[in-house]
C-alpha positions as CSV (number, residue, x, y, z in Angstrom):
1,X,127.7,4.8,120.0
2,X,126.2,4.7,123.4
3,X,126.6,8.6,124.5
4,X,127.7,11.6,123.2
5,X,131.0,12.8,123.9
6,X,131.9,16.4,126.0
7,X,135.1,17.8,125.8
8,X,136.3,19.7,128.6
9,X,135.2,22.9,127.2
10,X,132.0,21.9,127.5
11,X,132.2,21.3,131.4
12,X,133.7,24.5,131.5
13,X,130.9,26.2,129.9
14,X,128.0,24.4,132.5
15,X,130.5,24.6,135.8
16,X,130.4,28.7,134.8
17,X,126.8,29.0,134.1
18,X,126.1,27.4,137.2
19,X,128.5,29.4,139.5
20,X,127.0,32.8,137.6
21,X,123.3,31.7,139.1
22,X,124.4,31.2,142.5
23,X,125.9,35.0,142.2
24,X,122.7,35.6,141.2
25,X,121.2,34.6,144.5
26,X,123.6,36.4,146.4
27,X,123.4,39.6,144.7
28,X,119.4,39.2,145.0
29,X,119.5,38.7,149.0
30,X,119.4,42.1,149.5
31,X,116.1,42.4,147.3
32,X,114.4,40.8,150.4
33,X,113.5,42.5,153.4
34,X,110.2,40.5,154.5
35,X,107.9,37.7,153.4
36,X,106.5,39.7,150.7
37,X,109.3,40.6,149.1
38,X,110.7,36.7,149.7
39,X,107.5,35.1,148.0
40,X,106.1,38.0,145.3
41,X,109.5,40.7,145.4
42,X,107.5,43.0,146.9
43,X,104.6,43.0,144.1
44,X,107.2,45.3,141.7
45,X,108.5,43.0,139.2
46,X,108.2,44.8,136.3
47,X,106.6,42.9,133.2
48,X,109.8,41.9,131.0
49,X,110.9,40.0,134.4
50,X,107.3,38.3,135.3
51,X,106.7,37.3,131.9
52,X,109.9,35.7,130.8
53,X,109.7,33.9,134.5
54,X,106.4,32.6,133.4
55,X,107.4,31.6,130.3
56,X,110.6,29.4,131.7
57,X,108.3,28.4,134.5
58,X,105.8,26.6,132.5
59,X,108.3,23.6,130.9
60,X,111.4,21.7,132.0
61,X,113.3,19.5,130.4
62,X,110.7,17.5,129.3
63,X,110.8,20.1,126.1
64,X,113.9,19.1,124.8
65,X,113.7,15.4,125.8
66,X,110.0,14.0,125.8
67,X,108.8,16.6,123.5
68,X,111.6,16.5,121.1
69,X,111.3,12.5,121.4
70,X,107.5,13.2,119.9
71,X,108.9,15.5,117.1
72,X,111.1,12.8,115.7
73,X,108.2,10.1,115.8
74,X,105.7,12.0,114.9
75,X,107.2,15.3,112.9
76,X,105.0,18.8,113.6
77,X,102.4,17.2,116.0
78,X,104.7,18.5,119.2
79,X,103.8,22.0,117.7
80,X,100.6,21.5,119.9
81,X,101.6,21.5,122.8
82,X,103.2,24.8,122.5
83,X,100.6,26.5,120.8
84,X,98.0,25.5,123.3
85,X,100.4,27.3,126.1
86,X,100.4,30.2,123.7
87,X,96.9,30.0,123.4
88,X,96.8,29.8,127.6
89,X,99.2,33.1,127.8
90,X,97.3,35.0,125.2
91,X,94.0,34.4,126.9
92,X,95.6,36.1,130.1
93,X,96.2,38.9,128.1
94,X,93.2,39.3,127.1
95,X,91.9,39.1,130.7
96,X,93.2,36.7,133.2
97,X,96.4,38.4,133.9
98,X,95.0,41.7,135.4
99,X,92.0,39.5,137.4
100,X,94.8,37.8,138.9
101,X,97.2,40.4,140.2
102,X,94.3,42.3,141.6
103,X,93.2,39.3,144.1
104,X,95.6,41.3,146.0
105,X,97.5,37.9,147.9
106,X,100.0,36.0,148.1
107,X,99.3,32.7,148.0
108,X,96.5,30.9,145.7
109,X,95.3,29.2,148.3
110,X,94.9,33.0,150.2
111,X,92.8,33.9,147.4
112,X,90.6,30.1,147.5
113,X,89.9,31.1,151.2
114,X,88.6,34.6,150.0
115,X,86.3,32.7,147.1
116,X,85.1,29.4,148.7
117,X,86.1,29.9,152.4
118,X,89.1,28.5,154.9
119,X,88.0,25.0,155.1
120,X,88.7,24.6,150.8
121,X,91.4,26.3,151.7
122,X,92.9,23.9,154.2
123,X,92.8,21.3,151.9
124,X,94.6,23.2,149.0
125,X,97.7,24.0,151.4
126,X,97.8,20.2,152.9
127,X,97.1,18.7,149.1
128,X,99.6,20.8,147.3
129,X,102.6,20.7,149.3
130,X,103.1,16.9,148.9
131,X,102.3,17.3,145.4
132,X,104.9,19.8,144.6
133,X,107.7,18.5,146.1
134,X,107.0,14.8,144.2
135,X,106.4,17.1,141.2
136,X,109.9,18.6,141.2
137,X,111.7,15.3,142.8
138,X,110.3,13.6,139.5
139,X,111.4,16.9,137.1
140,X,114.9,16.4,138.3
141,X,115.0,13.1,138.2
142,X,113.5,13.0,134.8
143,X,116.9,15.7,133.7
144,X,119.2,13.2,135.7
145,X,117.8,10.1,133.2
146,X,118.7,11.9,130.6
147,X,121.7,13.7,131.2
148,X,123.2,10.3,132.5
149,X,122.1,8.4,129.4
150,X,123.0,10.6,126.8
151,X,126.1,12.4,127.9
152,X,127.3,10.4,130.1
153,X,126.9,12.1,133.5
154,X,126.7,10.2,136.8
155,X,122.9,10.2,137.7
156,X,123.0,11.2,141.6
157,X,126.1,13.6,140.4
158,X,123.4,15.8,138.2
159,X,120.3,15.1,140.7
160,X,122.3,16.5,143.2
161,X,124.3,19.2,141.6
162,X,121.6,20.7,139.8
163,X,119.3,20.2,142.9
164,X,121.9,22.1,145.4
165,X,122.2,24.9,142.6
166,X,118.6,25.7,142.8
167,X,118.3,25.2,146.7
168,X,121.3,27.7,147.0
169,X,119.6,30.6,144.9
170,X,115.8,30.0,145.9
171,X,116.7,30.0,149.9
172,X,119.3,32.9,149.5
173,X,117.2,35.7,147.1
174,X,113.9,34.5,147.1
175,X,111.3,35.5,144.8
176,X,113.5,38.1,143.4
177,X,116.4,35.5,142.5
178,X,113.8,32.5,141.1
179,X,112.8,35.3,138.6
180,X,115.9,37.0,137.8
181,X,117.4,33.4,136.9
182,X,114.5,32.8,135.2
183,X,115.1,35.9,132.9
184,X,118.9,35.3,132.5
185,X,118.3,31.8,131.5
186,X,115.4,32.8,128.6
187,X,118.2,35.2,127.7
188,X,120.6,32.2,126.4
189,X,118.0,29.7,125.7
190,X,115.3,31.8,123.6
191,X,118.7,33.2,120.5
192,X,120.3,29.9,121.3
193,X,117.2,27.7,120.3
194,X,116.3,30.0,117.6
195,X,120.2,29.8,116.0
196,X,120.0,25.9,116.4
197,X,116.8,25.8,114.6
198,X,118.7,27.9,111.7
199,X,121.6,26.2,111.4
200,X,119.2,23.0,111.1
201,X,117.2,24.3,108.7
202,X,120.2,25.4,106.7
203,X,121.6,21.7,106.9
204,X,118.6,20.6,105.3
205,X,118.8,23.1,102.3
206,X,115.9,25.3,103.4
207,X,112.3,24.7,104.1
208,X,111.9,23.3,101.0
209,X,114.3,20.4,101.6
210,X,113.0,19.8,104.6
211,X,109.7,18.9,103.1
212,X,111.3,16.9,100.1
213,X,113.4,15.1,102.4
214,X,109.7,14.2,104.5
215,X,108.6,13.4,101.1
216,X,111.4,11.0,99.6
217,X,111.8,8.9,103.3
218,X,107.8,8.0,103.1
219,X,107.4,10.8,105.9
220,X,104.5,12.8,105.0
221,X,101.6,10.9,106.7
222,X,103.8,10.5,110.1
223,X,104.7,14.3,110.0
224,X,101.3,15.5,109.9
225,X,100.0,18.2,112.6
226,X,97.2,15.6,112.7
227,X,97.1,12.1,112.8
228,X,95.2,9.3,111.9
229,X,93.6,7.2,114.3
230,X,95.5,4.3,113.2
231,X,99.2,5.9,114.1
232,X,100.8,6.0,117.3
233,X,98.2,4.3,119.5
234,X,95.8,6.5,118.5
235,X,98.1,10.0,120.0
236,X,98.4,13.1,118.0
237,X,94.8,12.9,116.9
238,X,91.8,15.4,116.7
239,X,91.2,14.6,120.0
240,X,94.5,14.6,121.6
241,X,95.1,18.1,119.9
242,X,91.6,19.7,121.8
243,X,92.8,17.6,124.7
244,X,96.2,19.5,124.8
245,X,94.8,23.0,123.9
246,X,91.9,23.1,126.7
247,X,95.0,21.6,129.2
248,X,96.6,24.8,128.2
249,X,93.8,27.0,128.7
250,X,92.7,25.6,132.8
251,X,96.4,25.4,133.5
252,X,97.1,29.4,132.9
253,X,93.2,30.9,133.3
254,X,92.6,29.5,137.0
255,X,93.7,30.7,140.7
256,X,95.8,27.9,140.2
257,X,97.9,29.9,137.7
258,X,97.7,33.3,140.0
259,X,101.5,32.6,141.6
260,X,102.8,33.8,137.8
261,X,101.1,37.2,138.5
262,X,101.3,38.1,142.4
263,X,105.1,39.0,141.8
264,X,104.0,41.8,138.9
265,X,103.6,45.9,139.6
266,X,99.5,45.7,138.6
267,X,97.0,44.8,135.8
268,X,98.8,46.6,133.1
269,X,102.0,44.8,133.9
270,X,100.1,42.1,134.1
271,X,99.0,42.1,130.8
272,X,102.1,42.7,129.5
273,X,103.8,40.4,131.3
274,X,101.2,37.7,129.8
275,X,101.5,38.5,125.7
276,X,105.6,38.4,126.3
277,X,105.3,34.8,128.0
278,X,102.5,34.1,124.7
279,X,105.1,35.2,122.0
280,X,108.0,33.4,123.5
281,X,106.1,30.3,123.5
282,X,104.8,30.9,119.9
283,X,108.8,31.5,118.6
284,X,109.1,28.0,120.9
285,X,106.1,26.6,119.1
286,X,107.6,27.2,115.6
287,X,110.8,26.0,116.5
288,X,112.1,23.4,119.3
289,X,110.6,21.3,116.7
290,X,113.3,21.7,113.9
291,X,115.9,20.1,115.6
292,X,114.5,16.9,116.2
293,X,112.9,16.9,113.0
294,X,116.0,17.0,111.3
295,X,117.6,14.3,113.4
296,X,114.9,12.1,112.1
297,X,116.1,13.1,108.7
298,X,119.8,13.3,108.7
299,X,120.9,11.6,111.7
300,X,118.6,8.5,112.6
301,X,121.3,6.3,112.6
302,X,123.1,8.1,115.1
303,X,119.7,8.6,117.6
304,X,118.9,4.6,117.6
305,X,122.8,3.9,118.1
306,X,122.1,5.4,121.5
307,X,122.3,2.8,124.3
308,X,119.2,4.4,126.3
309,X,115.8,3.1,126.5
310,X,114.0,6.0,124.3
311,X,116.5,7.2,121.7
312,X,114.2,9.4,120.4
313,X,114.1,11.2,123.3
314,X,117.9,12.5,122.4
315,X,117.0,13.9,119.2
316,X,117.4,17.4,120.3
317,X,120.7,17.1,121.6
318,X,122.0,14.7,118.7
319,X,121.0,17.5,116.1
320,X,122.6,20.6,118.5
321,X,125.9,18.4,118.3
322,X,125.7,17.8,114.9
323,X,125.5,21.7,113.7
324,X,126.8,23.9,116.8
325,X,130.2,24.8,117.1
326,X,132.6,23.7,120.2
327,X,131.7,25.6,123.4
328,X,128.0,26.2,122.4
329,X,126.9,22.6,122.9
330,X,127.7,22.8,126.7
331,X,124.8,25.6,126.3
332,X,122.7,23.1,125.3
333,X,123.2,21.2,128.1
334,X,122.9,24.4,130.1
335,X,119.6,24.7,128.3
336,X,118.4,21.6,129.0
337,X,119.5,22.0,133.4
338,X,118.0,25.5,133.3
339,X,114.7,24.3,131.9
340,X,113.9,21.4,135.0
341,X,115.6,24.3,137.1
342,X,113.3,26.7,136.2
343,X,110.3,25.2,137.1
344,X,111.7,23.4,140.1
345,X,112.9,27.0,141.7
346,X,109.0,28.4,141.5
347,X,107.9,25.2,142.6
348,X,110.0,25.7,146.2
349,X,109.3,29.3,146.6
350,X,105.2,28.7,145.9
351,X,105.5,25.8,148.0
352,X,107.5,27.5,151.2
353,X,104.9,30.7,150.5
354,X,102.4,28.3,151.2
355,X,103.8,26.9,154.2
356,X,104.6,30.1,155.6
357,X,101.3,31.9,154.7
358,X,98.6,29.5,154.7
359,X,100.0,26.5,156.8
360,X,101.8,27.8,159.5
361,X,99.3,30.6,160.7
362,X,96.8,27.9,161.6
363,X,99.1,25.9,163.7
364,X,100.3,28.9,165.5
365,X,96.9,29.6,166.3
366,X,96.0,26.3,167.6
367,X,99.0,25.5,169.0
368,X,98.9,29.0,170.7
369,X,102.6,30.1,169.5
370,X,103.7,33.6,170.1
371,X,103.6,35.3,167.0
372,X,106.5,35.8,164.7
373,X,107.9,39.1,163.6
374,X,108.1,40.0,159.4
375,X,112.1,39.0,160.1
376,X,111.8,36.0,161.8
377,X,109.0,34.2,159.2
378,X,111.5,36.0,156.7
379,X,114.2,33.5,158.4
380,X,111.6,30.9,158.1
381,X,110.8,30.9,155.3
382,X,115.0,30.7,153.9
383,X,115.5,27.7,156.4
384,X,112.0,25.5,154.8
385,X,113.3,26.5,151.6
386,X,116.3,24.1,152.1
387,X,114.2,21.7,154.2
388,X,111.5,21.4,151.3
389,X,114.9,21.3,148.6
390,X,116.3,18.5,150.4
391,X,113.4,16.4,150.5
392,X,113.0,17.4,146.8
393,X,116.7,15.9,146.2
394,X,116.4,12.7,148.5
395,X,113.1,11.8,146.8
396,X,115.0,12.1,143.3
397,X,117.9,9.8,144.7
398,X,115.6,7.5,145.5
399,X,113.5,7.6,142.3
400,X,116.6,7.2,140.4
401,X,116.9,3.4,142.7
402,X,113.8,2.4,141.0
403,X,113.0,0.7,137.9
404,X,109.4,1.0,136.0
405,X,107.8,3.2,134.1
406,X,109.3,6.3,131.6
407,X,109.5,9.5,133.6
408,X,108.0,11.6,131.3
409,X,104.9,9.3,130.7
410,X,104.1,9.1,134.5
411,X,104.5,13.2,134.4
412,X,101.8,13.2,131.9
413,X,100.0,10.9,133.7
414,X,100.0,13.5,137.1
415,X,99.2,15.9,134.7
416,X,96.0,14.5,134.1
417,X,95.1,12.7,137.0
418,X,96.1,14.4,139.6
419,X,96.9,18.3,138.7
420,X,93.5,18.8,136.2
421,X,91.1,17.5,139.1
422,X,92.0,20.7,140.9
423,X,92.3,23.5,138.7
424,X,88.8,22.6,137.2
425,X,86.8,24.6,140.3
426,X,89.7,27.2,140.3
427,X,88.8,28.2,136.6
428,X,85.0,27.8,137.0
429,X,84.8,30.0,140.3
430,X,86.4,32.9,138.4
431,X,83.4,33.4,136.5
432,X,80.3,31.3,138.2
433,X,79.9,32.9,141.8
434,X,76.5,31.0,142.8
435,X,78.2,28.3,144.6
436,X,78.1,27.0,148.2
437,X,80.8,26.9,149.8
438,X,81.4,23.1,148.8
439,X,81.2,23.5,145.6
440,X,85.5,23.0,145.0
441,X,85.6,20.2,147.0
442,X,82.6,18.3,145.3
443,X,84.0,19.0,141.8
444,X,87.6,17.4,143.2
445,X,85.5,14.5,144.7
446,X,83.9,14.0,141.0
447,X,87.0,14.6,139.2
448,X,88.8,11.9,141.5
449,X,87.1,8.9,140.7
450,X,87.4,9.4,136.8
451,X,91.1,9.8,137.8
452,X,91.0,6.3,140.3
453,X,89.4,4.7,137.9
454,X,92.1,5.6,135.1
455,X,95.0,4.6,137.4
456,X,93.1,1.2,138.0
457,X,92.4,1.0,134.3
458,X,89.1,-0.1,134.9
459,X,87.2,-1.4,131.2
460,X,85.7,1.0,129.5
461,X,83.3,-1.1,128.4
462,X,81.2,-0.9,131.1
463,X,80.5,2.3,130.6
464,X,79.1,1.4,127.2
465,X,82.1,2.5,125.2
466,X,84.1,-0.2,122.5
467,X,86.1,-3.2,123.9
468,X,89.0,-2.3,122.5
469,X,88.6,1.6,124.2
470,X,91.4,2.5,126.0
471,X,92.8,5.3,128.4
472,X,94.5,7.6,126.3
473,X,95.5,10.9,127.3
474,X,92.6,12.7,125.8
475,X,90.2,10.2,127.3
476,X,91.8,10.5,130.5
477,X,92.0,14.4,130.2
478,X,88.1,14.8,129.2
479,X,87.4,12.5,131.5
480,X,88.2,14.0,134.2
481,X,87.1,17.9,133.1
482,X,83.9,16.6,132.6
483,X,83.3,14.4,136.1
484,X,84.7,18.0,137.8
485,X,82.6,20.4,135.8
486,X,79.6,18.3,136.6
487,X,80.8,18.7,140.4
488,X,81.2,22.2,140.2
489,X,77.8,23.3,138.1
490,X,75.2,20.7,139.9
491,X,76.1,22.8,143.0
492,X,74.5,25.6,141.5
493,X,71.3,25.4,142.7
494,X,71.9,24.8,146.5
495,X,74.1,28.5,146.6
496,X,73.3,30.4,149.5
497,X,70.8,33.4,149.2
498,X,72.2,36.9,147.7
499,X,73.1,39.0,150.9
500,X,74.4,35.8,153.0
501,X,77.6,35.8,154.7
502,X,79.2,33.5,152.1
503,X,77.5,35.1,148.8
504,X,78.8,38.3,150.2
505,X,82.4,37.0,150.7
506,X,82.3,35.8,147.5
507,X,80.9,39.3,145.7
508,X,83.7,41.1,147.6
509,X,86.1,38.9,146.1
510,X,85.1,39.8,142.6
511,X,85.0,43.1,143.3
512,X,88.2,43.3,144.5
513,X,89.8,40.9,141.9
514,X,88.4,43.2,138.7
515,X,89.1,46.6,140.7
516,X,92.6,48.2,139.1
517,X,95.8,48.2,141.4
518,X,96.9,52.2,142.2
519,X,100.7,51.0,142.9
520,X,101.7,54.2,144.1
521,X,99.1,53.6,146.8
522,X,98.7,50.2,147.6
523,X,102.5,49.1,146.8
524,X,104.5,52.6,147.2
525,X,108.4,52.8,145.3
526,X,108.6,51.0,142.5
527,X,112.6,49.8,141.7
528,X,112.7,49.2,138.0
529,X,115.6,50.9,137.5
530,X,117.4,48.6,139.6
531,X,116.4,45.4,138.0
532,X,117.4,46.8,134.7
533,X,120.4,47.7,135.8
534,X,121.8,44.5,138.2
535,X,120.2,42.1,135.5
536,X,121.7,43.8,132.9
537,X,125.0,43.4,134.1
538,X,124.8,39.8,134.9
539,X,123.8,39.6,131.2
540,X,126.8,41.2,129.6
541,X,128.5,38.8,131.7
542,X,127.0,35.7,130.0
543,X,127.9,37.9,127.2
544,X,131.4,38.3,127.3
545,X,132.1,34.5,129.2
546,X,130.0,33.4,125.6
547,X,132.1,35.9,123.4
548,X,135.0,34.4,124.9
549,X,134.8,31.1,123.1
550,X,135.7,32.7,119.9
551,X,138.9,32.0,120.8
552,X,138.0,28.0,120.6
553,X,139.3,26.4,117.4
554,X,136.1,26.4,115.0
555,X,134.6,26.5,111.6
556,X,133.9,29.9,110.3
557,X,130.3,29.2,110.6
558,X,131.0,28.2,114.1
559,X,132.9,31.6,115.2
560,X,129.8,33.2,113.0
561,X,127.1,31.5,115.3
562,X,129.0,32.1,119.0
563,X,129.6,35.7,117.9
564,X,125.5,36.0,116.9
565,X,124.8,35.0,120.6
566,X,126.9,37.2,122.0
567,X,126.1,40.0,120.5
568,X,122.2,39.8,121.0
569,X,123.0,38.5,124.9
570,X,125.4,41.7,124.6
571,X,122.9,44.1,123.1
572,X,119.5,43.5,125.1
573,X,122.2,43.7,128.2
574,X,123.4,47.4,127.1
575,X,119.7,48.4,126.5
576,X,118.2,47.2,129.7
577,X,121.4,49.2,131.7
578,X,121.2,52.1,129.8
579,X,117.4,52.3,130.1
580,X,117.9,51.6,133.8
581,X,120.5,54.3,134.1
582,X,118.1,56.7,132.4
583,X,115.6,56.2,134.9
């Protein structure tokens, strides 16, 4: 077998989900009346929206393809990676979710000019444009790989159809629609995920056979949560594990993770918004692992008969095909689009917000450009979002020309090298406010040449460390946190006096980010009832299009499992409309 086979219900099932998201953006368009309600919906996104958006936000495909490649290597290690974004989530609950929201912007870089000052700014905007856009080029390139290799699909067919999808609903309802997709597609992937990982578990008698099926294949020391030394070049260690849980905790507790809050009512919300986003990814954490797990176990055969490079990166979708019923497994490939989608849709409205907000304001002002009404940077700000979604595709086209390295190895890689270097003064200059005004910009000089020196693989050994030492994640990862945190903190002492114009910029800034919000006051209407209400409705359409397959020749377990997701897509529908009504 070299790919897996889908009927034509299957393509049925995707070409509908897909058309239902571009109504999404259209219904949405009327969300948006100016740049704030394009970039942040107007700062009154209620919590169930912000947080699901920030859960979906925070992984792409890479989940049910590199992740789920790890889970059948390496058995409950991938378990990790999820619980450090828990981890990440739940510490914004604790506090990082309200301190966000209340920096009162709408960009992070906005809020880097109000803690270290316009020129740190500057070089945030310029820096992370470019950086996005090769971020998501290389996310939907990584989806096209796999969707080409394993089921079969023309690789510029999916780059493009899936990019133009995501264009078309970003550009057309803004904030609004990146979030309310966001939510509808949590709403099939979160029951759908969790029925797979049943259906799984019941194919391998239980828990308990799982574990005496580890046992009797010679599993037990692979499918440890932590791993020797001496397995898998030295991954899925002690050290890879801390490496993976402090990722997790700079990547959602800096200004760099602010853009998942601006969009939410206030602190409260906030908070909310934060231990919803946590659960989710602790249900993910307990089980996106199962499936592959079980391929490992029941269907290894059919993985490695796979004509792709990484079988094991097709474990998820080998075990889905195994144990869903006919209809359902077009969801997964739903799943699998909406999860690259999901993250690539933020990415284009942050990155536009940015252009529009930070970026374009200074070259009106130098190039001495009549200002722009709210309407006309509102039309702005729709025609860079296809200009920046284009480039996104073309990039991805040409990506898929080349030949080199696994995508989802190099992902890690930017991770690392180039995305840690620059979150590590946006994390320390929430809580250390002695700093001159260079502080962020020494750290990412420090932080950069740990990073070069990775990429150039220079020896180790010259640093005094074994011959044999090489860059592994962790090393790269620690690496780097430590070169930036030594940037940030020997700054310290050269911090302007208390009272100066800086250390007072600075103090207002704190002040302002632990002040609470008064909506009412500083926001005005709130529409809650409305997103209830029109999300709802899009929801009991999912509903009834999934309900509909009942009438597809299956298995009475199969009927059983379709009519499951219905009914809870059908249920949480219902509630939100008829707590939207009642409001």
């Amino acid at each position: 077998m070299t790919q897996i086979d889908i009927s034509n219900i299957e393509y049925l099932v995707i070409v509908g989900y897909l058309v239902l998201i571009v109504a999404v953006g259209l219904v949405f368009k009327t969300f948006s009346s100016n740049t704030d309600d394009y970039f942040k919906s107007g700062a009154k996104g209620t919590w169930w929206l912000v947080g699901s958006s920030a859960f979906m936000s925070a992984f792409s495909a890479w989940t049910f393809t590199g992740a789920a490649g790890v889970a059948f290597e390496s058995g409950f290690s991938v378990m990790i990676i999820f619980l450090g974004n828990a981890f990440g989530f739940f510490l914004n609950f604790l506090f990082l979710g309200p301190w966000l929201r209340q920096m009162r912007v709408t960009t992070f870089p906005e809020a880097i000019s109000k803690r270290f000052g316009e020129v740190t700014r500057n070089f945030y905007a310029f820096f992370e444009v470019p950086i996005r856009i090769l971020y998501s080029a290389m996310a939907l390139y990584g989806l096209g790989i796999f969707c080409s290799a394993v089921f079969g699909y023309n690789i510029y067919h999916v780059i493009m159809v899936a990019g133009v999808v995501v264009l078309f609903y970003s550009a057309t309802g803004g904030r609004w629609a990146v979030m309310a997709t966001d939510f509808l597609q949590g709403l099939i992937l979160v029951p759908l995920t969790l029925i797979i990982a049943i259906l799984c578990i019941s194919k391998l008698g239980g828990v308990s056979g799982m574990f005496e099926q580890i046992e009797v294949q010679g599993l037990s020391e692979d499918f440890n949560m932590i791993n020797s030394a001496t397995l898998f070049g030295g991954a899925y260690t002690w050290g890879w594990a801390s490496a993976m849980v402090t990722k997790g905790f700079i990547v959602f507790n800096s200004m760099y993770a602010g853009p998942r809050y601006f969009s939410v009512k206030d602190g409260k919300e906030a908070r909310k918004a934060a231990i919803f986003a946590s659960v989710l990814f602790l249900i993910g954490g307990l089980v996106w692992f199962l499936p592959p797990i079980t391929a490992r176990l029941l269907f290894f055969e059919e993985v490695m008969a796979l004509g792709i490079s990484k079988p094991a990166e097709a474990a998820y979708a080998i075990a889905s095909v195994n144990v869903l019923p006919v209809g359902l497994i077009g969801l997964i490939v739903v799943a699998i689009l909406t999860a690259t989608m999901s993250s690539m849709d933020t990415g284009l409205n942050t990155n536009v917000a940015i252009m529009i907000k930070d970026i374009y304001p200074k070259l009106s002002a130098r190039l001495k450009w009549t200002p722009k009404s709210e309407a006309e940077l509102l039309g702005y700000g729709r025609v860079l979002t296809w200009i920046m979604g284009v480039l996104v595709i073309f990039l991805s086209l040409y990506l898929a020309q080349q030949k080199g390295k696994g995508i989802f190895e190099i992902m890690l890689d930017i991770g690392a090298l180039l995305m840690t270097p620059i979150q590590i003064p946006l994390m320390w200059g929430l809580f250390i406010r002695r700093t001159p005004w260079w502080a962020a910009l020494l750290s990412i000089a420090c932080a950069f040449a740990v990073s070069l020196m990775a990429f150039l693989n220079v020896p180790l050994s010259i640093f005094g460390f074994a011959a044999d030492q090489a860059w592994t994640f962790q090393f790269k990862f620690f690496g780097v946190l430590l070169a930036g945190s030594v940037g940030f903190l020997i700054s310290i002492p050269f911090a302007p006096a208390k009272g100066s114009p800086h250390r007072t910029m600075v103090d207002t800034f704190i002040t302002t980010m632990k002040t609470p919000i008064d909506f009412k006051a500083e926001i005005g209407d709130a529409n809650d009832a409305a997103q209830l209400k029109v999300i709802g409705r899009f929801g009991l359409a999912i509903a009834v299009f999934i309900g509909a397959m009942l009438i597809i020749p299956n298995p009475l377990t199969g009927r059983f499992a379709i009519a499951v997701l219905a009914l809870i897509i059908a249920s949480l529908s219902a509630l939100m409309i008829r707590q939207g009504s009642k409001s």
